[in-house]
PyMOL Python script that loads the backbone (N, CA, C, O; Angstrom):
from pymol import cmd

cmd.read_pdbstr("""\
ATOM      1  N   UNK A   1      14.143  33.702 -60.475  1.00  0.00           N
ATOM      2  CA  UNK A   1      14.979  34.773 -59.945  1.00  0.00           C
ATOM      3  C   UNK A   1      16.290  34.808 -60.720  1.00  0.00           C
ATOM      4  O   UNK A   1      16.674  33.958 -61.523  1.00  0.00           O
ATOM      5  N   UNK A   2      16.999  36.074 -60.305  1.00  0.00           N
ATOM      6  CA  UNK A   2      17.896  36.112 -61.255  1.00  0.00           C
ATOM      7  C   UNK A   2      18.883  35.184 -60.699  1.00  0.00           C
ATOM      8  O   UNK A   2      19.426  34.768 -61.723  1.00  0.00           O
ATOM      9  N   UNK A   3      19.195  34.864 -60.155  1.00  0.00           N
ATOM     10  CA  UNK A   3      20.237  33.910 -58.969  1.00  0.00           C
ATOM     11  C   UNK A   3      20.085  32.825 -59.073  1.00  0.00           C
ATOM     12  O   UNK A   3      20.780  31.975 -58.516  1.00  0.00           O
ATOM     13  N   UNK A   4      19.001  32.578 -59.920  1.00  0.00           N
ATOM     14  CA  UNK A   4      18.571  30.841 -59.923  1.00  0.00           C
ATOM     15  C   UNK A   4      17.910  29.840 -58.579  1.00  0.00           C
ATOM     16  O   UNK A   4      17.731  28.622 -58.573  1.00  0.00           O
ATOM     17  N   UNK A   5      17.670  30.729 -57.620  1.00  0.00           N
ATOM     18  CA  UNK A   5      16.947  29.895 -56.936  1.00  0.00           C
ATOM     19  C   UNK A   5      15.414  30.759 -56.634  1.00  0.00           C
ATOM     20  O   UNK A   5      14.930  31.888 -56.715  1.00  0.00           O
ATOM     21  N   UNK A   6      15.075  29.400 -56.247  1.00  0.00           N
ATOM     22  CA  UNK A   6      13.500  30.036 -56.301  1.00  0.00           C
ATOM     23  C   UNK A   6      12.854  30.828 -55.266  1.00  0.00           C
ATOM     24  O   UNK A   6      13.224  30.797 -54.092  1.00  0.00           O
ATOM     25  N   UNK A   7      11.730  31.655 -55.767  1.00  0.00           N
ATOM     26  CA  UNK A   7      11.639  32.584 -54.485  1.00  0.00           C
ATOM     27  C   UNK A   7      11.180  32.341 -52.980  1.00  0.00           C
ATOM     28  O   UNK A   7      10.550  31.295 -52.827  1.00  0.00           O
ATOM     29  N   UNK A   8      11.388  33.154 -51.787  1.00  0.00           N
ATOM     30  CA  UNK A   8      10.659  32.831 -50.811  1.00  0.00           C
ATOM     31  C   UNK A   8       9.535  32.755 -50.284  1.00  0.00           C
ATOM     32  O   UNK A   8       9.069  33.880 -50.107  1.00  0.00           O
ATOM     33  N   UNK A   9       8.813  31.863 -49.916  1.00  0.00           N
ATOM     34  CA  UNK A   9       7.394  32.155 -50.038  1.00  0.00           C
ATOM     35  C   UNK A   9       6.981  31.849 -47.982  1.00  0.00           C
ATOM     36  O   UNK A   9       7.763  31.187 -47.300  1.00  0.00           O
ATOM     37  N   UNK A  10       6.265  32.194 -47.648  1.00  0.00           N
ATOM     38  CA  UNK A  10       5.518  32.057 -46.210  1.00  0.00           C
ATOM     39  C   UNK A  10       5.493  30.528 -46.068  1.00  0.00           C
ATOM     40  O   UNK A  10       5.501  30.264 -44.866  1.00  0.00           O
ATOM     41  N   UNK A  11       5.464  29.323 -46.887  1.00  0.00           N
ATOM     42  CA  UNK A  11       5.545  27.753 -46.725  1.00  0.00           C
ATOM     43  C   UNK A  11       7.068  27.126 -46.828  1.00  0.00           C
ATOM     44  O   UNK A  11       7.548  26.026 -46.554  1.00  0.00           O
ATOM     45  N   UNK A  12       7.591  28.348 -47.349  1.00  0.00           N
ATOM     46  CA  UNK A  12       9.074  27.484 -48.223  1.00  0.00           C
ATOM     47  C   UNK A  12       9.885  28.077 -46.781  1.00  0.00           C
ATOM     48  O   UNK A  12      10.879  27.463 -46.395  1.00  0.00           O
ATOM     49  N   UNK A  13       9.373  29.369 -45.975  1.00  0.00           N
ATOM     50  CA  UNK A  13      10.125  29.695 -44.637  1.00  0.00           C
ATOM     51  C   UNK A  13       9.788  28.687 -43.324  1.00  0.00           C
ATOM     52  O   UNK A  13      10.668  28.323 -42.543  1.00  0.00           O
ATOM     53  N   UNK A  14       8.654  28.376 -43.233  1.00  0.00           N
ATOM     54  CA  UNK A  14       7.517  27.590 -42.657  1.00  0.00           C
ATOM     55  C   UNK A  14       8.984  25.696 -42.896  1.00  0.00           C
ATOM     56  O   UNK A  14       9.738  25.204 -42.056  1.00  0.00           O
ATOM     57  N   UNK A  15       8.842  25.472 -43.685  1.00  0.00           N
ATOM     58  CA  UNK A  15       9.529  24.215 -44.049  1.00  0.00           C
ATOM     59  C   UNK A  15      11.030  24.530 -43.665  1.00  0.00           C
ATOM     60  O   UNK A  15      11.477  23.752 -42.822  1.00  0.00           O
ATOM     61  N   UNK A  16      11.827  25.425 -44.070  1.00  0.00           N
ATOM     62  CA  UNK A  16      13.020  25.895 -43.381  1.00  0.00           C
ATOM     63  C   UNK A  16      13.050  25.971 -42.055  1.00  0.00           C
ATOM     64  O   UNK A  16      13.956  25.327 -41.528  1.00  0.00           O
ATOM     65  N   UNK A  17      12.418  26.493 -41.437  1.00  0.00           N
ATOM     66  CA  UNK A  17      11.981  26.181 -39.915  1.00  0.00           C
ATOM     67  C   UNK A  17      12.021  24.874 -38.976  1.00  0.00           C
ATOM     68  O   UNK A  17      12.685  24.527 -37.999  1.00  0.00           O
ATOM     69  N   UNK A  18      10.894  24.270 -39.819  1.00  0.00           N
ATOM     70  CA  UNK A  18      10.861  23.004 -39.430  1.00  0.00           C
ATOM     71  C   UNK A  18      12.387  22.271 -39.259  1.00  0.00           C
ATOM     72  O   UNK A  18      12.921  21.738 -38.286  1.00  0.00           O
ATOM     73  N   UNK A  19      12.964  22.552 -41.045  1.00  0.00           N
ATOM     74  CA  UNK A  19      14.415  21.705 -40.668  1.00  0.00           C
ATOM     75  C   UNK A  19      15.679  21.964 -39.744  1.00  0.00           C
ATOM     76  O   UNK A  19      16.622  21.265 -39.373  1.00  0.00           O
ATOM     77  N   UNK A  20      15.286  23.273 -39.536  1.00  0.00           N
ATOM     78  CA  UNK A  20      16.554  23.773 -38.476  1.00  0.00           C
ATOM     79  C   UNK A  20      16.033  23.532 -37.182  1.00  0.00           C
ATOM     80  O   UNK A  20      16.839  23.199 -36.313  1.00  0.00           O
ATOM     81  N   UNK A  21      14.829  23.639 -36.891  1.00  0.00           N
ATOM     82  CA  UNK A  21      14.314  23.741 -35.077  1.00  0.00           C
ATOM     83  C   UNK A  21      14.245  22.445 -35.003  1.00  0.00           C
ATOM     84  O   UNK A  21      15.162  22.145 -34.239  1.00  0.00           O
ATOM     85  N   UNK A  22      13.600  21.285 -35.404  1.00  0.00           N
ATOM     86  CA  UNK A  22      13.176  20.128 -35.687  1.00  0.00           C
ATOM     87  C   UNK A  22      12.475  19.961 -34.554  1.00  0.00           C
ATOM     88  O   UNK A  22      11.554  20.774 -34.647  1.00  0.00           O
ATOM     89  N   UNK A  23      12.342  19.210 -33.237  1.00  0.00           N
ATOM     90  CA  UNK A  23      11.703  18.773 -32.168  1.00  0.00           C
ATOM     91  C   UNK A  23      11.593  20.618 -31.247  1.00  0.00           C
ATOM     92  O   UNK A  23      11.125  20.657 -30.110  1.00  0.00           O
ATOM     93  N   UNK A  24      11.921  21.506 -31.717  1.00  0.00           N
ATOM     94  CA  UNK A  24      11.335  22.570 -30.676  1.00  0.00           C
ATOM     95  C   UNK A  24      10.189  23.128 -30.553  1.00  0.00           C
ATOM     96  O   UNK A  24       9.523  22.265 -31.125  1.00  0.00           O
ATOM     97  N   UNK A  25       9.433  23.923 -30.240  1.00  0.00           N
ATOM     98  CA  UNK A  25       8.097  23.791 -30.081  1.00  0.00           C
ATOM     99  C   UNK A  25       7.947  24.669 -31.420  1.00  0.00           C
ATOM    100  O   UNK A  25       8.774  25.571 -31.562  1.00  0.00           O
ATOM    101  N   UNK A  26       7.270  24.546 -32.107  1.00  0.00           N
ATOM    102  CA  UNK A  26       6.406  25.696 -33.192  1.00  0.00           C
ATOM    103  C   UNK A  26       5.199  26.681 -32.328  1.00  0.00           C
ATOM    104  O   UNK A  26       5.091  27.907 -32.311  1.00  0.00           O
ATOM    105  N   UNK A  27       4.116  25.312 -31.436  1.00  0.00           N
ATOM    106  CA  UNK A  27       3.245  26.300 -30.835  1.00  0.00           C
ATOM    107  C   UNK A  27       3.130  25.409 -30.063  1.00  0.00           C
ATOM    108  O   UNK A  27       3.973  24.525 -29.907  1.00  0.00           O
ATOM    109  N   UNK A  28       1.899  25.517 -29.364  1.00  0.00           N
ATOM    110  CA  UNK A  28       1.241  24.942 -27.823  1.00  0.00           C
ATOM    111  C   UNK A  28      -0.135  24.738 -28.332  1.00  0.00           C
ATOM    112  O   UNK A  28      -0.643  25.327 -29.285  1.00  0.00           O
ATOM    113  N   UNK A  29      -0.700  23.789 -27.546  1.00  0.00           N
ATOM    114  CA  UNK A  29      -2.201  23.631 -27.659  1.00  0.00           C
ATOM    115  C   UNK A  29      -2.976  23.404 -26.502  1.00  0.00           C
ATOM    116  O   UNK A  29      -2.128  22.938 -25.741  1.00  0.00           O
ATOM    117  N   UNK A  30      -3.838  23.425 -25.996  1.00  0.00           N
ATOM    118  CA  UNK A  30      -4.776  23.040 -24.741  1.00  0.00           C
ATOM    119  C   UNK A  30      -5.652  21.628 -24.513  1.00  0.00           C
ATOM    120  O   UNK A  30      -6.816  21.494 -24.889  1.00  0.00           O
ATOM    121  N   UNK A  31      -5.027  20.812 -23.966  1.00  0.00           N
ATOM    122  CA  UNK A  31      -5.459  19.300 -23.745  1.00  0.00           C
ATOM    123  C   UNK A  31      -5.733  19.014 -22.302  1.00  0.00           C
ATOM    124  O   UNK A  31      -4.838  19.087 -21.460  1.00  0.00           O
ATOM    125  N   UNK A  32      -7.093  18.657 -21.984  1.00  0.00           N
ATOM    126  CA  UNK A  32      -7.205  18.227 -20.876  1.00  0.00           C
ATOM    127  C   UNK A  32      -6.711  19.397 -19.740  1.00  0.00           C
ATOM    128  O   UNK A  32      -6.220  18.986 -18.689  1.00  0.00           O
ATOM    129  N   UNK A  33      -6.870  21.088 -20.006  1.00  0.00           N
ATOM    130  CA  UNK A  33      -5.980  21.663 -19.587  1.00  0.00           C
ATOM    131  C   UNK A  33      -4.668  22.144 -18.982  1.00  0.00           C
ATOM    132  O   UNK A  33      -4.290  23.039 -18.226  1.00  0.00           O
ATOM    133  N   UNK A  34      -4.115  21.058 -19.717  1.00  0.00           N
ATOM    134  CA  UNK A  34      -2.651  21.457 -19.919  1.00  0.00           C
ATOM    135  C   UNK A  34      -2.057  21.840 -21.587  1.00  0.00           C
ATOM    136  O   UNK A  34      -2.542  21.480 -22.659  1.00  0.00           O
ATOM    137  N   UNK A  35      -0.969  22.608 -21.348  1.00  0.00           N
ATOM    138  CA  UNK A  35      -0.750  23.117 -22.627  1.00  0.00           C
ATOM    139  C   UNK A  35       0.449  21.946 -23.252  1.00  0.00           C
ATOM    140  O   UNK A  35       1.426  21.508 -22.643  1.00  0.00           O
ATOM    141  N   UNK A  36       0.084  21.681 -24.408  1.00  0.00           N
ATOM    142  CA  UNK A  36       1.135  20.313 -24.813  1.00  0.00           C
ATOM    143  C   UNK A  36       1.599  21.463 -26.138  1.00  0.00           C
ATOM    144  O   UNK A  36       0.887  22.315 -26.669  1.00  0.00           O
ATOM    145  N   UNK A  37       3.112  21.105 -26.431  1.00  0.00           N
ATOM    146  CA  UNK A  37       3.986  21.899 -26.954  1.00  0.00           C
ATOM    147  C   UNK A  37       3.894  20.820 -28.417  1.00  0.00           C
ATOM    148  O   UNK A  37       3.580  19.659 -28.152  1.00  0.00           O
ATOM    149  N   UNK A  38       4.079  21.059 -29.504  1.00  0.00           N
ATOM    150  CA  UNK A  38       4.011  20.467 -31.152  1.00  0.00           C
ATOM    151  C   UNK A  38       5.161  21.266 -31.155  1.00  0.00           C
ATOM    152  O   UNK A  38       5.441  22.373 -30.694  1.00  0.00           O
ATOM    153  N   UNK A  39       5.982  20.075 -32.050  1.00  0.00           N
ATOM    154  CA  UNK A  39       7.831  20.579 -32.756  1.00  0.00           C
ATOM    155  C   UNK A  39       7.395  20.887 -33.913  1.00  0.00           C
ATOM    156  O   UNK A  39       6.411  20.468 -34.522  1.00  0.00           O
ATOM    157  N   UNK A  40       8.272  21.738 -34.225  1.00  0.00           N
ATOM    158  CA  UNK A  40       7.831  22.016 -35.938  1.00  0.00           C
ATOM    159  C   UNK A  40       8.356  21.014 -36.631  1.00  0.00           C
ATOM    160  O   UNK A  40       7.964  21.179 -37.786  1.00  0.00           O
ATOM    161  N   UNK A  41       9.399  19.537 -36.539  1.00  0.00           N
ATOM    162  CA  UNK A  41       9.301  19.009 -37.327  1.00  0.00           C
ATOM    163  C   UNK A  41       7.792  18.005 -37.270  1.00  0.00           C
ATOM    164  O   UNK A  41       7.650  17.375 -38.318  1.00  0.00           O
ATOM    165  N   UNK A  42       6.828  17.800 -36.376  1.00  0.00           N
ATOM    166  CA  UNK A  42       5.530  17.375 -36.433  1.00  0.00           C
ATOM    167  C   UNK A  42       4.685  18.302 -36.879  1.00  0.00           C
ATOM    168  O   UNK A  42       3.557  17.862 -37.099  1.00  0.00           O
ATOM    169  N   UNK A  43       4.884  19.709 -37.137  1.00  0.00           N
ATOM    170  CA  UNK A  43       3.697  20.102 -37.452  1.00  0.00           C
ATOM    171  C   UNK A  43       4.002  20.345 -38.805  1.00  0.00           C
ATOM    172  O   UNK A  43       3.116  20.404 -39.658  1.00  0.00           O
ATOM    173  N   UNK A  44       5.411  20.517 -39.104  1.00  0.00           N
ATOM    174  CA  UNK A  44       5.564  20.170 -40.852  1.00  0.00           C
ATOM    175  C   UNK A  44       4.889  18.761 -41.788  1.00  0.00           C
ATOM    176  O   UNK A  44       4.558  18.743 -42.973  1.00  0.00           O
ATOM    177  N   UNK A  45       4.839  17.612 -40.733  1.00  0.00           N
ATOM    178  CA  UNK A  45       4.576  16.156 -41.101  1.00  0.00           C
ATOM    179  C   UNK A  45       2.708  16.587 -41.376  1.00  0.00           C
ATOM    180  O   UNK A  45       1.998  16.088 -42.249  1.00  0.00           O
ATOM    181  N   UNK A  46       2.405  17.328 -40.642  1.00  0.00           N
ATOM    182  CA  UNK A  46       0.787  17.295 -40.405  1.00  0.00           C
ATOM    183  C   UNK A  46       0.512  18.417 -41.838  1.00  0.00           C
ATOM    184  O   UNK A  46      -0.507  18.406 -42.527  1.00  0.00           O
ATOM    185  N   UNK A  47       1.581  19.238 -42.013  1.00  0.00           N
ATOM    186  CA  UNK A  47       0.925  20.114 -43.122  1.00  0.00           C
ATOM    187  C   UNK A  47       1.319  19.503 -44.148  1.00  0.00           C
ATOM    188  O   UNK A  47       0.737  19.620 -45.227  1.00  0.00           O
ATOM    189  N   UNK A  48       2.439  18.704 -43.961  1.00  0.00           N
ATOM    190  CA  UNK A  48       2.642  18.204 -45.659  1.00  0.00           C
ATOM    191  C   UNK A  48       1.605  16.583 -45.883  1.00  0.00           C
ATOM    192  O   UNK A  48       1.638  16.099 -47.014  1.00  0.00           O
ATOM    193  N   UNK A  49       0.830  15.915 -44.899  1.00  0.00           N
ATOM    194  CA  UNK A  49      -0.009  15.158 -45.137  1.00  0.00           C
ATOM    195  C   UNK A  49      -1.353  15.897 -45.342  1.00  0.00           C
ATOM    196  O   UNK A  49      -2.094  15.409 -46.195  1.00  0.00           O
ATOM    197  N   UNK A  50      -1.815  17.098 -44.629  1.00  0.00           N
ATOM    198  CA  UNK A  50      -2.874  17.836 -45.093  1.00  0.00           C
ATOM    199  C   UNK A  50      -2.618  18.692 -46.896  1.00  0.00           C
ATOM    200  O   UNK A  50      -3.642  19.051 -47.477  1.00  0.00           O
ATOM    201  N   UNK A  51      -1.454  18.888 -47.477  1.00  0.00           N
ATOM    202  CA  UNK A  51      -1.015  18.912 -48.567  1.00  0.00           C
ATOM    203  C   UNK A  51      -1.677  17.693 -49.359  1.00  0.00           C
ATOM    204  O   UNK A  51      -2.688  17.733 -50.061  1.00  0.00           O
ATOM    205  N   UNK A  52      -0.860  16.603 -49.074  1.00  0.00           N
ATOM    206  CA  UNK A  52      -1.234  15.707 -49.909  1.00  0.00           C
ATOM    207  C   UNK A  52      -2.648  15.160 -49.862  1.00  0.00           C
ATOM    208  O   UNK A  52      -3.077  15.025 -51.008  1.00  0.00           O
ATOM    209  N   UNK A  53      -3.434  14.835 -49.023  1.00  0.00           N
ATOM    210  CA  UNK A  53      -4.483  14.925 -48.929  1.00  0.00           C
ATOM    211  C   UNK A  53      -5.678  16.153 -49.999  1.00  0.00           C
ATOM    212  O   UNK A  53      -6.714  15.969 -50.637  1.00  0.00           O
ATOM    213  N   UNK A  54      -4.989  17.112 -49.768  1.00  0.00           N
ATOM    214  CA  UNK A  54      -5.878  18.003 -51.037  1.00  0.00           C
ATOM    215  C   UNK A  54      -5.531  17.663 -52.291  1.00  0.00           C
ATOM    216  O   UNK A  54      -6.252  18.051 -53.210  1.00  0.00           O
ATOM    217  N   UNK A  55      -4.281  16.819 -52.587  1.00  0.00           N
ATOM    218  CA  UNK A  55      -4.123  16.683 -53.617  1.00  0.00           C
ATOM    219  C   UNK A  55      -4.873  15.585 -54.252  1.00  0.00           C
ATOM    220  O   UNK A  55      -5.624  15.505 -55.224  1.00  0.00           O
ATOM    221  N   UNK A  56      -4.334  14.623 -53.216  1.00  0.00           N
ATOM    222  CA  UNK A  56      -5.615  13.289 -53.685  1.00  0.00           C
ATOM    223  C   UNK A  56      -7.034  13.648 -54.117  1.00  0.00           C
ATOM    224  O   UNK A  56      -7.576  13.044 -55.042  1.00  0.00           O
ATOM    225  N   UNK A  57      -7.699  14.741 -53.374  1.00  0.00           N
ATOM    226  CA  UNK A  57      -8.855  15.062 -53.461  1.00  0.00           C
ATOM    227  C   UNK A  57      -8.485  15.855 -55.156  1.00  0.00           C
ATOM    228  O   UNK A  57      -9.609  15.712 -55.637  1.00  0.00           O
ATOM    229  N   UNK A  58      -8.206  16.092 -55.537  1.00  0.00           N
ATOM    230  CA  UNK A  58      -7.852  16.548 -57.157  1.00  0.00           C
ATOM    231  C   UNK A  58      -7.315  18.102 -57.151  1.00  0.00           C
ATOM    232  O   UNK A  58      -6.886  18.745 -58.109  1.00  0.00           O
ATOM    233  N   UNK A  59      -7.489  18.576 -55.575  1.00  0.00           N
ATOM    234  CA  UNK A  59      -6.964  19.965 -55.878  1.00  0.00           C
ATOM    235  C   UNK A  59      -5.841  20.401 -56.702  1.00  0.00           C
ATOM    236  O   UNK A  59      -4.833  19.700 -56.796  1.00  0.00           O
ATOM    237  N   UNK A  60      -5.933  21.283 -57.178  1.00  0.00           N
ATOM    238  CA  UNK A  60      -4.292  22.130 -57.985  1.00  0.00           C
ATOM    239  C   UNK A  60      -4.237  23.699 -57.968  1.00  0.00           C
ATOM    240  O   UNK A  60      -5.074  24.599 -58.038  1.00  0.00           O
ATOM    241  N   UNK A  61      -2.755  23.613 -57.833  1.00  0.00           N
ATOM    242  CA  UNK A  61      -2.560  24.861 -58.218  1.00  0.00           C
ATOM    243  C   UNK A  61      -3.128  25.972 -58.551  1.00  0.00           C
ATOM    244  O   UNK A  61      -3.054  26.250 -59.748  1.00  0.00           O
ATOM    245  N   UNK A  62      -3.809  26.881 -57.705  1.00  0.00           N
ATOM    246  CA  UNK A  62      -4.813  27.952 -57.672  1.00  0.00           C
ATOM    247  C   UNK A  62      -6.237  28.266 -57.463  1.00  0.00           C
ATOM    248  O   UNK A  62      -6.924  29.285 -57.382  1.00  0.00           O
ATOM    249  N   UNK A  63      -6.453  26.685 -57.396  1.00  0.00           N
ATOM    250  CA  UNK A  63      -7.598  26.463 -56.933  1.00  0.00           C
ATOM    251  C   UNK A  63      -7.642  27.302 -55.487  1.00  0.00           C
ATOM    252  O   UNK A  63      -6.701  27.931 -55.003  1.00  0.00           O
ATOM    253  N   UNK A  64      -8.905  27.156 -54.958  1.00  0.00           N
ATOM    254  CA  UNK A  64      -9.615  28.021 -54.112  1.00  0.00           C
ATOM    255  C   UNK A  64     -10.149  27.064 -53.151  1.00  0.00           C
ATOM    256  O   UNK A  64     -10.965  26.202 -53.478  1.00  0.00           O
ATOM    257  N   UNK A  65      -9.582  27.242 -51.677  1.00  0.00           N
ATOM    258  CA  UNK A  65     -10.050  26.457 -50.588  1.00  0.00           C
ATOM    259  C   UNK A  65     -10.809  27.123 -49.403  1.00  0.00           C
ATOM    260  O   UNK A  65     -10.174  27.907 -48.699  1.00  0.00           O
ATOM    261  N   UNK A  66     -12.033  26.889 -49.144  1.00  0.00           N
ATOM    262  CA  UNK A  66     -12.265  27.108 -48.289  1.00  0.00           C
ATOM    263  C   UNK A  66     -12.273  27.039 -46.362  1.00  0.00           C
ATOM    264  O   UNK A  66     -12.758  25.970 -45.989  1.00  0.00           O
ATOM    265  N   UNK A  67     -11.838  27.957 -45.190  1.00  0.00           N
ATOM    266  CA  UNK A  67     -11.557  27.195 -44.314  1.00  0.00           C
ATOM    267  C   UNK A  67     -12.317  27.524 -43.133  1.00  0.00           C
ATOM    268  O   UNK A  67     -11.664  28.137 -42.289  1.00  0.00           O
ATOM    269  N   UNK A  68     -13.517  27.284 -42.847  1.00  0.00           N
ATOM    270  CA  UNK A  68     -14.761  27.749 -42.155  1.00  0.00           C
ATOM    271  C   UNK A  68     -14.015  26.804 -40.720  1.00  0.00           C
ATOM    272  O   UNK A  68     -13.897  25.584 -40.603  1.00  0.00           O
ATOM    273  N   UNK A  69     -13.607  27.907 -39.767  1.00  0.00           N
ATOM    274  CA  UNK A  69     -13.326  27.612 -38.741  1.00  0.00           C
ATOM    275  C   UNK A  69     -13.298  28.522 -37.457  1.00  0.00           C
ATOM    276  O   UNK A  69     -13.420  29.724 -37.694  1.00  0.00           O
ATOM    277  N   UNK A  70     -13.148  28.129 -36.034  1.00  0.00           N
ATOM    278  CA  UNK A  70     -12.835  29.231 -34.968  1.00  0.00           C
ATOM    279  C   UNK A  70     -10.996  28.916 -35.431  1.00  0.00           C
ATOM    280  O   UNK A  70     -10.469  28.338 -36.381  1.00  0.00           O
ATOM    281  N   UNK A  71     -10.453  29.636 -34.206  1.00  0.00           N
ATOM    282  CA  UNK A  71      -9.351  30.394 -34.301  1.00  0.00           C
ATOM    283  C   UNK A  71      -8.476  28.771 -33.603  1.00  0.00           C
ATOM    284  O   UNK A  71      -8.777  28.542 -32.431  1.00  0.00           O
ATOM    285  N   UNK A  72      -7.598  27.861 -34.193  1.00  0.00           N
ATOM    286  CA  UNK A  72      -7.590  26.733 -33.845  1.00  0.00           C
ATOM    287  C   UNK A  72      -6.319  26.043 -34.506  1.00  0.00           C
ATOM    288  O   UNK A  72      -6.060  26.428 -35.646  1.00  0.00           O
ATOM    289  N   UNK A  73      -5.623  25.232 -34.038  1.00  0.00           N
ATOM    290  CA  UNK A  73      -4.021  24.976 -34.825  1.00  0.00           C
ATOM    291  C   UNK A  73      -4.431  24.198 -36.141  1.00  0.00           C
ATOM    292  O   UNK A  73      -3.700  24.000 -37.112  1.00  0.00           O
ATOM    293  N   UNK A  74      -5.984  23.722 -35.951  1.00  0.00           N
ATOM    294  CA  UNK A  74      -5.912  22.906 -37.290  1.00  0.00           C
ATOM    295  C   UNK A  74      -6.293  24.003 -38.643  1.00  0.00           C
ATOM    296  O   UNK A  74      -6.191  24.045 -39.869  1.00  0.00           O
ATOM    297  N   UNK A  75      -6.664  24.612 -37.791  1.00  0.00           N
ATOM    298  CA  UNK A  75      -6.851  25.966 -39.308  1.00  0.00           C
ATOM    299  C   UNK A  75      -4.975  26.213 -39.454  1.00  0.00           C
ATOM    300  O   UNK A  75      -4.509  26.159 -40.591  1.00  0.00           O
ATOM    301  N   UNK A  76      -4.349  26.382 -38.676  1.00  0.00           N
ATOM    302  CA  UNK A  76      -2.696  26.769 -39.403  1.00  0.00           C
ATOM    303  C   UNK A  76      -2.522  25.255 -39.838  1.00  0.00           C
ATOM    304  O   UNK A  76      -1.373  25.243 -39.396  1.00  0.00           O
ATOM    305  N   UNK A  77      -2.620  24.447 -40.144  1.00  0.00           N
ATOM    306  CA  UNK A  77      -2.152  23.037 -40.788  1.00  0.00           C
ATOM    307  C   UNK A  77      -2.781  22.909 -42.323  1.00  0.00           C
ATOM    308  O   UNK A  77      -2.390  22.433 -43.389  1.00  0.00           O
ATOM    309  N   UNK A  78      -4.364  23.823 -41.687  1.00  0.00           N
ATOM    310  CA  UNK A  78      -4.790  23.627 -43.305  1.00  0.00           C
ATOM    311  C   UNK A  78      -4.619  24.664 -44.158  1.00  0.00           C
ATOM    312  O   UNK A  78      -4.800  24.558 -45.371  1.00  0.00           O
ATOM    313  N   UNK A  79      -4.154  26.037 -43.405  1.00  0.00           N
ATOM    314  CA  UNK A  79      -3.447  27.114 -44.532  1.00  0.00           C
ATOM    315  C   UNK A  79      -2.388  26.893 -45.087  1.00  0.00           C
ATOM    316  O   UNK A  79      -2.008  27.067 -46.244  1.00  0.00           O
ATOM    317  N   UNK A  80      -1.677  26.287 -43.732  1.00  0.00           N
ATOM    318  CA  UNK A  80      -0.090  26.147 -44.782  1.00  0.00           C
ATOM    319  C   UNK A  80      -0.148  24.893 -45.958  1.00  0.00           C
ATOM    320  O   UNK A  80       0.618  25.084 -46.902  1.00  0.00           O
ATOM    321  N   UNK A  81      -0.916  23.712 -46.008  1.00  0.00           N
ATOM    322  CA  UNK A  81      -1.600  22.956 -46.363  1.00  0.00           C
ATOM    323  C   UNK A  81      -1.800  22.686 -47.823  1.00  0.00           C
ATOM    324  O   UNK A  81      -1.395  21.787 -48.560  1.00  0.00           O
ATOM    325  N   UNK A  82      -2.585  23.790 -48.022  1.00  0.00           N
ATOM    326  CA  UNK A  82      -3.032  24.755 -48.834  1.00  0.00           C
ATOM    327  C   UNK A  82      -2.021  25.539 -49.763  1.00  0.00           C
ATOM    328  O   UNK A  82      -2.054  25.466 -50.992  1.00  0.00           O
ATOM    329  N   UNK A  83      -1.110  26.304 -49.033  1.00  0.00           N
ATOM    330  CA  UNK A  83      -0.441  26.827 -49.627  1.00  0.00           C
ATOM    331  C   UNK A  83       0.840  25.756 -50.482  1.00  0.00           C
ATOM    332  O   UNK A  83       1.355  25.791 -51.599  1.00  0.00           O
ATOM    333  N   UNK A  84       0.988  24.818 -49.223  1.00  0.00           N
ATOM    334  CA  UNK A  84       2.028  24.155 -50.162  1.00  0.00           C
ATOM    335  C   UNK A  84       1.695  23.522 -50.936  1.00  0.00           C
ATOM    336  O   UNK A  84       2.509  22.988 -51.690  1.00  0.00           O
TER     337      UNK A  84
END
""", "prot")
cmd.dss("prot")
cmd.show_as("cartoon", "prot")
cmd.util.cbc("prot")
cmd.orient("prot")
């Protein structure tokens, strides 16, 4: 960019998030039917270990991931995941 910093992307807002809200909820999930609340600084920890994890596996940069799932928080861990 012309400004010198780099652009915004849907992971780089996603991670900004995380550092300003830290322990507030990002989302909710269904356990034992009750709904248990995830902070975005834990669900940043879960996407940036699902990150590294693809990396170990040899993924890079543009590669192509597939994410065969129902509608579920671990599919948002492995998009953003992915993206970062």
């Amino acid at each position: 960019m012309p400004d010198g910093r780099a652009p915004e992307t849907i992971v780089s807002r996603f991670f900004a998030n995380a550092d300003r809200l830290g322990a507030r909820p990002s989302h909710h999930f269904k356990r034992d039917g009750r709904w248990v609340p995830v902070g975005w600084r834990s669900a940043a920890a879960i996407v940036r270990s699902v990150a590294a994890g693809l990396v170990d596996c040899g993924h890079k940069p543009g590669d192509a991931v597939a994410i065969l799932s129902a509608t579920r928080r671990e599919w948002l861990y492995t998009d953003l995941g992915n993206l970062a």
